[in-house]
C-alpha positions as CSV (number, residue, x, y, z in Angstrom):
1,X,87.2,80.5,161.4
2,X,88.0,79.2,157.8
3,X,91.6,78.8,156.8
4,X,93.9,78.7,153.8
5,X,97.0,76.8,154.1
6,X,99.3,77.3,151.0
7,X,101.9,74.7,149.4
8,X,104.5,75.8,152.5
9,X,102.0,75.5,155.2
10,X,101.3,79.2,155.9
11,X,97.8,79.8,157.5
12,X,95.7,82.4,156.0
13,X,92.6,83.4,158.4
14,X,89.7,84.2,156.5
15,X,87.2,86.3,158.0
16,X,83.0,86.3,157.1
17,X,82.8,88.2,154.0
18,X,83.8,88.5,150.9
19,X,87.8,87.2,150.1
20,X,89.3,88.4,146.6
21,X,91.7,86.5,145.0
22,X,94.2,87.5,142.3
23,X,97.2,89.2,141.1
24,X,96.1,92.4,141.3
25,X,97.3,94.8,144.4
26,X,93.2,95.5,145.2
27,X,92.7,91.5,146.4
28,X,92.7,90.4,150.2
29,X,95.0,87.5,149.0
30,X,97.4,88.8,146.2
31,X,99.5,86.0,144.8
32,X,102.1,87.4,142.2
33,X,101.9,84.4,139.7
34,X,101.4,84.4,135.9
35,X,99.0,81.4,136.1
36,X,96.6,83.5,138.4
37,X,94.6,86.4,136.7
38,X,94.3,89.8,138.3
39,X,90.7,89.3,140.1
40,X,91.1,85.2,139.3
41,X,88.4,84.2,142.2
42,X,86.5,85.4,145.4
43,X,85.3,82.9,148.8
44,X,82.2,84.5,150.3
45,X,82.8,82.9,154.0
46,X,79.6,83.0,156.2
47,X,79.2,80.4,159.3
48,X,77.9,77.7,158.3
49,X,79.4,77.6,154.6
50,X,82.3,78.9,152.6
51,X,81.9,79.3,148.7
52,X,84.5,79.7,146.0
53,X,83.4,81.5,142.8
54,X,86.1,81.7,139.7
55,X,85.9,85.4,137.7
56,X,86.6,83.4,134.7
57,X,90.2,83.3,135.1
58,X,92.2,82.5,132.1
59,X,93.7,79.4,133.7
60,X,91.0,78.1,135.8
61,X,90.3,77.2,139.4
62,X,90.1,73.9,140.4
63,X,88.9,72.0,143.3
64,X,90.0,68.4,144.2
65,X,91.9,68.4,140.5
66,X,88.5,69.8,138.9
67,X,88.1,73.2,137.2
68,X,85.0,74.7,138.6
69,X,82.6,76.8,136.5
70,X,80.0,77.4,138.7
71,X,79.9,78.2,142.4
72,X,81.7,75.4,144.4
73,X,80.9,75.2,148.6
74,X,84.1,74.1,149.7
75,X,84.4,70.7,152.4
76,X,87.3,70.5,155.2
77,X,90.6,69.5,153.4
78,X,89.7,70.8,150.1
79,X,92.7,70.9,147.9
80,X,92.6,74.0,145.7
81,X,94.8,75.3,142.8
82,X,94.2,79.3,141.7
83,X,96.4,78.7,137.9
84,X,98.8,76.4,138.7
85,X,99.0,77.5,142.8
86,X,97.7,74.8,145.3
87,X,96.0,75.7,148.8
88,X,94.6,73.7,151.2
89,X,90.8,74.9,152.7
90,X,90.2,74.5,156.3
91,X,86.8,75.1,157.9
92,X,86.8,75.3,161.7
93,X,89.4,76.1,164.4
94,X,93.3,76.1,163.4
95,X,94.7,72.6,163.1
96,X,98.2,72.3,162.6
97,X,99.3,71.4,158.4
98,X,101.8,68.8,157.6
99,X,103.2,68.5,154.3
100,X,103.4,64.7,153.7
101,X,106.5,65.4,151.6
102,X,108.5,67.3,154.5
103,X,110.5,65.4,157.2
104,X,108.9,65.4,160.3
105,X,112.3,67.0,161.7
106,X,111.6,70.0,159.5
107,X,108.6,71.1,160.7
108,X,109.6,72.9,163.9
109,X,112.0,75.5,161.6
110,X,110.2,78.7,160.5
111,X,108.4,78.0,157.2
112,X,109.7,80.5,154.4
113,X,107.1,82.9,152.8
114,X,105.5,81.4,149.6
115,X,107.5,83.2,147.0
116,X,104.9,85.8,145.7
117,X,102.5,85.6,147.9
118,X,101.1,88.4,150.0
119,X,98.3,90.3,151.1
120,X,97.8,93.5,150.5
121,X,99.7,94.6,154.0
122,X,96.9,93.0,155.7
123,X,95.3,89.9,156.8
124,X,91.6,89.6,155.1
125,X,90.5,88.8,158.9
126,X,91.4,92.7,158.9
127,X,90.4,94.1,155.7
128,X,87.0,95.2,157.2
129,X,85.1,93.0,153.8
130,X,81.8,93.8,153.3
131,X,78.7,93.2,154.7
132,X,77.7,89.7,154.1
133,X,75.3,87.3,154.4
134,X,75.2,83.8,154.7
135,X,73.8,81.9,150.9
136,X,70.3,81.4,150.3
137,X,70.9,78.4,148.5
138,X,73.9,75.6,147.7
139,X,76.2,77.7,145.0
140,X,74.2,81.4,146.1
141,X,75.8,84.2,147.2
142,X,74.2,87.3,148.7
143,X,73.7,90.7,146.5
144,X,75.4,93.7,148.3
145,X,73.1,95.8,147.2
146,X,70.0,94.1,148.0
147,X,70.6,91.5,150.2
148,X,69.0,88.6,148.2
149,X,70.8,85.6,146.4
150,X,72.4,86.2,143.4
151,X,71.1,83.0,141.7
152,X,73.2,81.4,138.9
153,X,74.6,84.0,136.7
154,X,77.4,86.9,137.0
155,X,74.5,89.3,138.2
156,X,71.5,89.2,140.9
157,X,68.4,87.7,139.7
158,X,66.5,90.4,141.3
159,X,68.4,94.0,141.1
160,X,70.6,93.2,138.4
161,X,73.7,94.3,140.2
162,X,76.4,92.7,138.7
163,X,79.0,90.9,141.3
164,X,82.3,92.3,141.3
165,X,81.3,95.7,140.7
166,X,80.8,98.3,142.4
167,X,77.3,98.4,144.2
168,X,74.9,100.2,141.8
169,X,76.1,98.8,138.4
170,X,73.9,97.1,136.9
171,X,73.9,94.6,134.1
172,X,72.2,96.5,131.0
173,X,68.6,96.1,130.0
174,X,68.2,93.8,126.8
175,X,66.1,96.8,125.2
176,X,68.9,99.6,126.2
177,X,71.4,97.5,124.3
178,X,69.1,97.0,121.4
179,X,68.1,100.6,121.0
180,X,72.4,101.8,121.1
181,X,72.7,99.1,118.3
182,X,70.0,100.5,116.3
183,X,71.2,103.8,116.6
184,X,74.7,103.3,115.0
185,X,73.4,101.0,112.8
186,X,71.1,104.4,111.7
187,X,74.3,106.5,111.8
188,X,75.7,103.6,109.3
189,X,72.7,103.7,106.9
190,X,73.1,107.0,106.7
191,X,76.3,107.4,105.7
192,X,75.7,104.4,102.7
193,X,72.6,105.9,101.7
194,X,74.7,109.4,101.0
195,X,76.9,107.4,99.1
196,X,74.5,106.1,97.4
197,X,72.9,109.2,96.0
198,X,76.3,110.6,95.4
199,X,77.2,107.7,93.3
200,X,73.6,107.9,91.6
201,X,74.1,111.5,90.8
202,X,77.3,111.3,89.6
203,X,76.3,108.5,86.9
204,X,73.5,110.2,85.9
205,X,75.3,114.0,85.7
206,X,78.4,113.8,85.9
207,X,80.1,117.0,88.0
208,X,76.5,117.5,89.5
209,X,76.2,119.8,92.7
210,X,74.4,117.0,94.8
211,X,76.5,114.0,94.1
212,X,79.5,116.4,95.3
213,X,78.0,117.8,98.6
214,X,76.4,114.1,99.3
215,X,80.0,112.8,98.7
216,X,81.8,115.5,101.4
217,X,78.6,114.8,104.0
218,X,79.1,111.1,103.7
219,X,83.3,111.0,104.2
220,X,83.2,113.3,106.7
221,X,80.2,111.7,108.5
222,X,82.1,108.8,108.1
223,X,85.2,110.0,109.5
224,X,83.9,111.5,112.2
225,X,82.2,108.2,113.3
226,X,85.5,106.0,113.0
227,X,87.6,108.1,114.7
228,X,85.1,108.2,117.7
229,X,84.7,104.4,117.7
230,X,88.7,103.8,117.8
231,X,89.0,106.7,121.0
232,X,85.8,105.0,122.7
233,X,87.2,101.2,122.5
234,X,89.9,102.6,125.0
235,X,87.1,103.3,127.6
236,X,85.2,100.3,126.9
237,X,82.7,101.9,125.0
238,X,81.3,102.6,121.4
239,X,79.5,105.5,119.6
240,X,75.7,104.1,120.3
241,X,76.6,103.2,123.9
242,X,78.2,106.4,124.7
243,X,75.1,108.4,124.1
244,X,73.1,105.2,126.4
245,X,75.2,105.3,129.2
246,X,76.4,101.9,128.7
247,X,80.2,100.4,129.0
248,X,81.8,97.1,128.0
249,X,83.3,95.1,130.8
250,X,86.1,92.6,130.6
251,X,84.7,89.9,132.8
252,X,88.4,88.3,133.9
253,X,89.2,92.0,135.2
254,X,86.1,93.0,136.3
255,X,86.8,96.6,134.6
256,X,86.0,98.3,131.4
257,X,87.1,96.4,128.3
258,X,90.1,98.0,127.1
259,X,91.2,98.8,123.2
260,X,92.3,95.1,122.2
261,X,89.5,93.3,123.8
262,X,87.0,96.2,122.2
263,X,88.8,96.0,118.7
264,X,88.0,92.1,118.8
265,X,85.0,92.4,119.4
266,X,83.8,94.8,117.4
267,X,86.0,93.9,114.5
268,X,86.2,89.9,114.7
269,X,84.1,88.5,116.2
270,X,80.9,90.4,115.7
271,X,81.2,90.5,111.6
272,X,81.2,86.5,112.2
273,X,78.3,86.5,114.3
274,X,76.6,88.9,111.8
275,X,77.3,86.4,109.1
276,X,76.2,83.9,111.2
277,X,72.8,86.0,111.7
278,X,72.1,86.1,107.8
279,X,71.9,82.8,107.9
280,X,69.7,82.5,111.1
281,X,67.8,85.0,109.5
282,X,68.6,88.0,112.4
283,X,67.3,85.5,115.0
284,X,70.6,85.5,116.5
285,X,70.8,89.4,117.2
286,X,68.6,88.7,119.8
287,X,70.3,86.3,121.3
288,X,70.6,88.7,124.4
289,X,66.6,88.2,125.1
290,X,66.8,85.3,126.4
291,X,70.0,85.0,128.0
292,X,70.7,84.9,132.0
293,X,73.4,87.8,131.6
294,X,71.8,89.7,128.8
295,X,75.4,88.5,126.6
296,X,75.2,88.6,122.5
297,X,76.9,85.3,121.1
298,X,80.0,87.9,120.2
299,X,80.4,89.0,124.4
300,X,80.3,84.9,125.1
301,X,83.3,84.5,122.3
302,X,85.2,87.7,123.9
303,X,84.2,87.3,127.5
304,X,82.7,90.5,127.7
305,X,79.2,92.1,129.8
306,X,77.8,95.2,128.8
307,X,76.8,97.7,132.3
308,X,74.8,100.4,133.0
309,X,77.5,102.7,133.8
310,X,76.8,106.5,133.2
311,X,79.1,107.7,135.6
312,X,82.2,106.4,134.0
313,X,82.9,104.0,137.9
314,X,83.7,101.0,136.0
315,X,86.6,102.9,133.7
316,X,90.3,101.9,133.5
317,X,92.8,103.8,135.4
C-alpha cells in the first residue's frame, strides 16, 4: 500500500483510487494551509503505479523541488511539497520514517499532529474512493465515466467528461460556445442598431415618434441585458450561456466561476483579447477550435473551462 509521510513523520495510508488534496473540508487529505488551494491536487493510486495530478493550484506542486504541470508517476522516496507543505511518498509496505534532523533519542516519543492537517474524520484507506482503474499510459488516468484514459488535457479524450467533476459534465462543444457568443453578440447589435435609428431620426426630425420609441426599446433592452449579466456572473454564467445550458468553471476550485473571476473575464480580459482579434483579423475567436480543452485565449488568462451543465450540479453553495 502507498504512503504519505508528512514533515513530522505521520503515515497516511492511501488506498487504490482516487486521493484529493486541498484545503477544502470535501478532500481525503485536508491540510489547513494558505499555500495549499482548496482542491490543490489528486493521486490516482492503482497497483502497479501512483500518479499525482496538480488542479492548477495557485502555488504549485512540486516533486523533487520541481513544479509539475503535467501528470507526474511518483518513485519510492519522492519528496513532495503541496504550496509550501513537504511530504514524503512511499510505495510498498510501511517502512519506518526518520527525519534526518531529529535525534535518534527522539524518535520513540509520540510524534505531534502536523499543525493543520487532517482528514476529513477519516483515513482515505476508508473513504470508500471511487472506482478506479489502473493508467493506460505513463501520466493517464482513467475516466470515471467511461473507463478509458483521460489523455493529456483536464477532460477525457473520448467522452469529454471533465476530471474533477461530477460524472456527466462535460467540457462544452466548440460549436455550443460559439452559437451562445453569437447570440449576445445579436442581442448587442440589436440594441446599437436601435440607437442608431434613434439617433438618425432624431437628426433628421427632431421630436420624431420613432427616434423616441427606438430610444425607450434600446435603454430598456439594454438594461435588461446588464442587469442579467451582473446576477448571472454569480453563478458562473452569462446571458447567451444561460439559455445553452452552459456554466463557467473556476479550474483551481473545480466549481462554478464566481462574480470576481466572471467580472474579469468578461470585463478585462476578453476586451483585450477582442482587441487582440482585430488585429488577427477574428482568427483568434476561434481559438477554442483547435484547442485540447475547447479554452478561448481569455479562459487561459483567467483559468477558467466552460461545461455542459444544465442542471445547475457544478453551482456554488
Amino acid at each position: 500500500m502507498s504512503i504519505l509521510f508528512d514533515n513530522a513523520g505521520r503515515q497516511i495510508s492511501l488506498a487504490q483510487g482516487s486521493v484529493k488534496i486541498g484545503r477544502g473540508p470535501d478532500n481525503n487529505i485536508v491540510v489547513s494551509d494558505n499555500s495549499v488551494s482548496r482542491h490543490h491536487a489528486t493521486i490516482y493510486v492503482a497497483s502497479n503505479e501512483a500518479v499525482l495530478r496538480d488542479h492548477g493550484s495557485s502555488n504549485g506542486t512540486f516533486v523533487r523541488g520541481q513544479r509539475i504541470n503535467r501528470d507526474q508517476v511518483l518513485n519510492d522516496g519522492e519528496q513532495i511539497k503541496f504550496g509550501s507543505v513537504p511530504f514524503t511518498f512511499h510505495d510498498g509496505s510501511p517502512q519506518p520514517y526518520r527525519d534526518p534532523t531529529v535525534p535518534t533519542s527522539q524518535i520513540a516519543r509520540s510524534r505531534p499532529q502536523m499543525p493543520g492537517l487532517a482528514t476529513a474524520g477519516r483515513s482515505p484507506a476508508a473513504a470508500k474512493p471511487r472506482s478506479f482503474e489502473a493508467p493506460q499510459a505513463r501520466g493517464g488516468t482513467s475516466c470515471p465515466n467511461c473507463g478509458r484514459s483521460f489523455g493529456g488535457g483536464r477532460c477525457c479524450q473520448f467522452c469529454k467528461q471533465v476530471e474533477g467533476l461530477p460524472t456527466g459534465i462535460t467540457i462544452a462543444s466548440a460549436a455550443t460556445r460559439l452559437f451562445a457568443l453569437l447570440m449576445e453578440y445579436i442581442v448587442a447589435g440589436i440594441i446599437v442598431g436601435l440607437l442608431f435609428i434613434a439617433a438618425s431620426a432624431t437628426g433628421a426630425n427632431p421630436g420624431d415618434a420613432v427616434a423616441g420609441l427606438a430610444s425607450v426599446i434600446a435603454l430598456a433592452l439594454g438594461a435588461t441585458f446588464f442587469v442579467c449579466s451582473i446576477v448571472m456572473f454569480s453563478r458562473g454564467q452569462s446571458p447567451g450561456k444561460y439559455f445553452v445550458g452552459l456554466r463557467v468553471i473556476n479550474v483551481q476550485e473545480s466549481q462554478a466561476a464566481g462574480f470576481a473571476t466572471m467580472f474579469l473575464r468578461e470585463f478585462i480580459a476578453k476586451p483585450l483579447i477582442m482587441i487582440l482579434s482585430s488585429v488577427t483579423l477574428g482568427i483568434v475567436n476561434f481559438w477554442l477550435v483547435w484547442d485540447r480543452d475547447t479554452q478561448e485565449l481569455w479562459d487561459k488568462v483567467v483559468n477558467t473551462i466552460v461545461v455542459s451543465d444544465p442542471l445547475g450540479r457544478t453551482r456554488r453553495p
